[in-house]
C-alpha positions as CSV (number, residue, x, y, z in Angstrom):
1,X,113.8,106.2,108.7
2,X,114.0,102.6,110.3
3,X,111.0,100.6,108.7
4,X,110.1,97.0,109.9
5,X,111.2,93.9,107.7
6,X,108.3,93.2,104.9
7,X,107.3,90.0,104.2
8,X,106.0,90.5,100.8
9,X,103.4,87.7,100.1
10,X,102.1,86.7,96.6
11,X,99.3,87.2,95.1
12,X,99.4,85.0,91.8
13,X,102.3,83.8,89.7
14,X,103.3,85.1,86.4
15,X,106.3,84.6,83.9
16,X,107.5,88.2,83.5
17,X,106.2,90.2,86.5
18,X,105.5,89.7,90.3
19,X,102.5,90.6,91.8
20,X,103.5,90.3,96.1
21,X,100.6,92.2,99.0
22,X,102.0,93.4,102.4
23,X,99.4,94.9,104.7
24,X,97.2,96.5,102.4
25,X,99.9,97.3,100.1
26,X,100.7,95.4,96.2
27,X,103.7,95.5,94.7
28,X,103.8,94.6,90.8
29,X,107.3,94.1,89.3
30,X,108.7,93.6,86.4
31,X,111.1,90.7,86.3
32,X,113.1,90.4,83.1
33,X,116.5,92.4,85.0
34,X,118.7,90.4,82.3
35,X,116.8,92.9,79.5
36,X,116.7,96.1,81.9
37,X,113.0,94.9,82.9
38,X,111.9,96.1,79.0
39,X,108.4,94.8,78.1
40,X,106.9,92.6,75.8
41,X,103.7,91.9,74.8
42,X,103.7,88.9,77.6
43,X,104.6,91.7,79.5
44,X,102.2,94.2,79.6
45,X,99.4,91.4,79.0
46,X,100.7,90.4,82.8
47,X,100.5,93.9,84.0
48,X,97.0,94.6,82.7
49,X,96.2,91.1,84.6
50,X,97.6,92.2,88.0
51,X,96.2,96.1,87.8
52,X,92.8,94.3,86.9
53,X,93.7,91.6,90.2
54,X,94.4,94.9,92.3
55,X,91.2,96.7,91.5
56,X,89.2,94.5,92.6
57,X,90.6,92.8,95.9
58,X,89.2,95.1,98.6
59,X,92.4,94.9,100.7
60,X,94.8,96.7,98.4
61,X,94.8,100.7,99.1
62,X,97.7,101.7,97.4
63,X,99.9,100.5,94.5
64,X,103.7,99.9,93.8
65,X,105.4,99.6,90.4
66,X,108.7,98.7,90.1
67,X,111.4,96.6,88.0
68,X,113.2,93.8,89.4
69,X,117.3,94.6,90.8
70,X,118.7,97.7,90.8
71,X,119.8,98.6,87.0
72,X,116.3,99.9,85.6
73,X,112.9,100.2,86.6
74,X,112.1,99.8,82.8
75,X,114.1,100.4,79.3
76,X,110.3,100.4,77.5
77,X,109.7,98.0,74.9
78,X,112.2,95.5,74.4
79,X,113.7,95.8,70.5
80,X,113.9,92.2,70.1
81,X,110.4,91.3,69.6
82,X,109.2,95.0,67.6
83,X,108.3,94.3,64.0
84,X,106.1,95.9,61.6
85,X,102.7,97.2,63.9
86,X,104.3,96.9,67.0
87,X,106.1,94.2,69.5
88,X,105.3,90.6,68.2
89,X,103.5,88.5,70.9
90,X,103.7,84.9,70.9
91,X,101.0,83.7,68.2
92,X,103.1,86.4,65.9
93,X,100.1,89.7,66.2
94,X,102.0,92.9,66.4
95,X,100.6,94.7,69.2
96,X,101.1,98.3,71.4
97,X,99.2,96.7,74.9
98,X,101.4,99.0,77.0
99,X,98.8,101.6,75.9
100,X,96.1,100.0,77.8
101,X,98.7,99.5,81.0
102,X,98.6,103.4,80.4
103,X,95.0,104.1,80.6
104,X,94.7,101.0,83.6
105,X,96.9,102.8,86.0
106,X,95.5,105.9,85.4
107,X,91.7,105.0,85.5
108,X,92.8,102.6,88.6
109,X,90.3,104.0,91.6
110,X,93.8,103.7,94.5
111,X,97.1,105.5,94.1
112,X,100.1,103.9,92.2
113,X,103.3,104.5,92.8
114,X,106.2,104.6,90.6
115,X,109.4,103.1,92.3
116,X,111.9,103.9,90.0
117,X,115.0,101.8,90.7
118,X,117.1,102.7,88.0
119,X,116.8,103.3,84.0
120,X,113.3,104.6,83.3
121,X,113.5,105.1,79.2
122,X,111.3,104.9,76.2
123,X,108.4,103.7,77.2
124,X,109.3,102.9,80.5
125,X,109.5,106.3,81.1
126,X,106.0,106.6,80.1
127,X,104.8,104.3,82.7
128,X,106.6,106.1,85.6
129,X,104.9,109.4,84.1
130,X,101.1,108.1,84.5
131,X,102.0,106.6,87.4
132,X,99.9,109.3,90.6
133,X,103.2,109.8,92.5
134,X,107.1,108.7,91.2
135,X,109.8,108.0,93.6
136,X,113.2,107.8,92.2
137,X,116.6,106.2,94.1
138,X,119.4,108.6,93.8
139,X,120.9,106.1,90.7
140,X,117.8,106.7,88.5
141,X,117.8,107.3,84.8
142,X,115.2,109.2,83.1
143,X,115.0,110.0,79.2
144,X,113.3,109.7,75.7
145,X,114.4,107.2,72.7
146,X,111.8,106.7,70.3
147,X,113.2,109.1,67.6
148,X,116.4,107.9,67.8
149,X,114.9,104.1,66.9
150,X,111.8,105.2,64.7
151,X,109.3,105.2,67.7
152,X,107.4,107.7,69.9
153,X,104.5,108.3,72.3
154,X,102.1,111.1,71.1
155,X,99.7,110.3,74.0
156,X,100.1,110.8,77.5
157,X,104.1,110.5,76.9
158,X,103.8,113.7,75.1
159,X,101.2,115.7,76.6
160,X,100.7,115.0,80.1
161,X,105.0,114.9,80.2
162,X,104.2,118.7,79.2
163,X,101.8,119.2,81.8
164,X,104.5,117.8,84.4
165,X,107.5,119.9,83.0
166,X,106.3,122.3,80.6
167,X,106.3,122.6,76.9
168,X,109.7,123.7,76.3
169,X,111.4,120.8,78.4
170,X,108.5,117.9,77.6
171,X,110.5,119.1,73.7
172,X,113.4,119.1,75.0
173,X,113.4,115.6,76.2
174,X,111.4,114.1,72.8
175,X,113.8,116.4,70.3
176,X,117.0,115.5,71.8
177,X,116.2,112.1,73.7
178,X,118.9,112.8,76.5
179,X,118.9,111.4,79.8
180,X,118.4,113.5,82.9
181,X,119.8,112.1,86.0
182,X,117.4,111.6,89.1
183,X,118.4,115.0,90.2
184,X,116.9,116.8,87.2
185,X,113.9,114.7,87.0
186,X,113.0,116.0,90.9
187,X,114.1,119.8,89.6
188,X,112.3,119.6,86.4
189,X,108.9,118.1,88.5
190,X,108.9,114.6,87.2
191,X,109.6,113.1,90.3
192,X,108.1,113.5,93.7
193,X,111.3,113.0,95.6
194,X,115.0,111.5,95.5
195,X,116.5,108.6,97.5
196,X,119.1,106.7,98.4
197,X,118.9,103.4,96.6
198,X,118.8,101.0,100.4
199,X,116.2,103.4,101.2
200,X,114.0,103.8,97.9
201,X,111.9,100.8,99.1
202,X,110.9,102.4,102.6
203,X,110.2,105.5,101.2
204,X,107.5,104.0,98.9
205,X,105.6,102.3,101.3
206,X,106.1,105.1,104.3
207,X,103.9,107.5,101.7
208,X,101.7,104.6,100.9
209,X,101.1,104.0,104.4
210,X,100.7,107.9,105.2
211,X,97.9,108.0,102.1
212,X,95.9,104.6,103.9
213,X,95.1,106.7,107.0
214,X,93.3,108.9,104.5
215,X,89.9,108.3,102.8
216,X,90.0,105.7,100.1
217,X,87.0,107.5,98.3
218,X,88.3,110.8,98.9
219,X,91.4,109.4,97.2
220,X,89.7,108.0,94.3
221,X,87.6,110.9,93.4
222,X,90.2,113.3,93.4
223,X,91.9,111.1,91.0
224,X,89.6,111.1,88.8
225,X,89.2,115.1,89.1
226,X,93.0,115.6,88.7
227,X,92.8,113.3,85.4
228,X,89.7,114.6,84.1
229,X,90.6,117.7,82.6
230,X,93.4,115.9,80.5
231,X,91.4,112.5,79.7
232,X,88.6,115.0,77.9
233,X,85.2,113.0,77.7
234,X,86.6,109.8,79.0
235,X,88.3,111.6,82.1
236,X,84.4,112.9,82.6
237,X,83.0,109.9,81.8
238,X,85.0,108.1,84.5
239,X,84.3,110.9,87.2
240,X,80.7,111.0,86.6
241,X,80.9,107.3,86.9
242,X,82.3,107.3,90.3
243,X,79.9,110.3,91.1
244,X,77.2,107.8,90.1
245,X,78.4,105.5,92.3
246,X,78.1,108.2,95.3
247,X,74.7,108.7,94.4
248,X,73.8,105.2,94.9
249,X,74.4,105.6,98.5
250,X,71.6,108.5,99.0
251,X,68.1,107.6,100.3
252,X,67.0,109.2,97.0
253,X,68.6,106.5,95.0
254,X,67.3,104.1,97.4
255,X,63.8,105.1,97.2
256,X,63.9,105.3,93.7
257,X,64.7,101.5,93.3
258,X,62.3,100.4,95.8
259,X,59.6,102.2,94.3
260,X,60.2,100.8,90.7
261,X,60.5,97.3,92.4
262,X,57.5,97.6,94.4
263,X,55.2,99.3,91.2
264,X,54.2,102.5,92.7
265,X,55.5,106.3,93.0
266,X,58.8,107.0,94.5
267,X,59.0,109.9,97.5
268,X,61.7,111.9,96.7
């Protein structure tokens, strides 16, 4: 695959991530290499900024989410600011944001792609999980280590990891927090496809590129269909939402605001 050089613009500046655009495509890294790219709450506060920045500017289709270099996409939470309630943020509040990061990539209406350059662990591993679609290079890392440092994820890093790989194996990878090389991951259906590390890159934005010649609101609604089931009533509430939204566009809907404006009966 031969793929034009990329001129990766930016969107905003930030401390611990990058948020960079190329043709329709955003790339959000995270840029603290010298720690294996783990978060803090700095972090994740960034991340929630530049998924929220993503939404809403109408020229981003699809999503990238990577770490900076080539060690680790992300090691999860980084041990040096956890205390008691969480990771410490700056005015000393223990907090667990990475949750909402969670729930923001998977509620975001366009695709996100994991780019998985490395060590995806802990709770980095989680956010390569709700990520739509994972793409690993050939040197990536995948495993659990919350029990072995008196931490876990009972949420979507427990049960939508056992949608993706089955009970057995999603207990596997808790109970014994091993690592699985990029390899596994692709056999055991928690990646979408193996790379070579020069080539990871490409390979993210040739799929992202084959999913912008398709419908953006197809996309999103099926989305939201796929996580619906799991999200129970908040998965419903957020496709019935976007159904709402399809409404909007009928001539019923139209009728029936014209006629409440203008004080009379609608036609339906």
């Amino acid at each position: 695959m031969i793929m034009e050089k990329r001129d990766w613009k930016s969107m905003r500046d930030f401390e611990e991530i990058l948020l960079e655009e190329w043709q329709g495509i955003a790339k959000i890294t995270i840029n603290r290499p010298r720690y294996r790219n783990a978060f803090t709450p700095k972090t994740t506060l960034e991340l929630s900024q530049a998924f929220a920045i993503c939404q809403e500017a109408r020229q981003i289709r699809v999503i990238l989410l990577t770490g900076a270099g080539d060690k680790a996409f992300c090691s999860g939470g980084d041990m040096h600011v956890k205390g008691r309630g969480g990771y410490i943020d700056e005015q000393g509040i223990p907090r667990l944001s990475v949750l909402d990061v969670q729930m923001q990539i998977r509620r975001i209406p366009k695709p996100v792609i994991a780019m998985v350059n490395g060590f995806a662990i802990g709770g980095g591993h989680v956010l390569h999980l709700v990520c739509d679609l994972s793409i690993a290079s050939d040197n990536a890392r995948f495993g659990q280590t919350g029990p072995k440092v008196g931490s876990f994820d009972a949420g979507f890093g427990a049960s939508y990891l056992a949608r993706c790989v089955g009970q057995k194996k999603a207990r596997e990878i808790w109970f014994l927090c091993r690592q699985y090389s990029a390899e596994e991951a692709l056999r055991m259906g928690l990646v979408n496809k193996v790379v070579p590390q020069d080539r990871l890159e490409d390979e993210c934005v040739a799929w992202a590129q084959e999913m912008m010649e398709h419908s953006p609101l197809a996309l999103r609604m099926i989305k939201a269909g796929l996580n619906a089931e799991l999200d129970g009533q908040a998965g419903i509430q957020q496709l019935a939402g976007d159904a709402t939204m399809l409404y909007y566009f009928t001539d019923e809907a139209q009728e029936g605001g014209r006629a409440f404006l203008e004080k009379r009966k609608p036609n339906f």
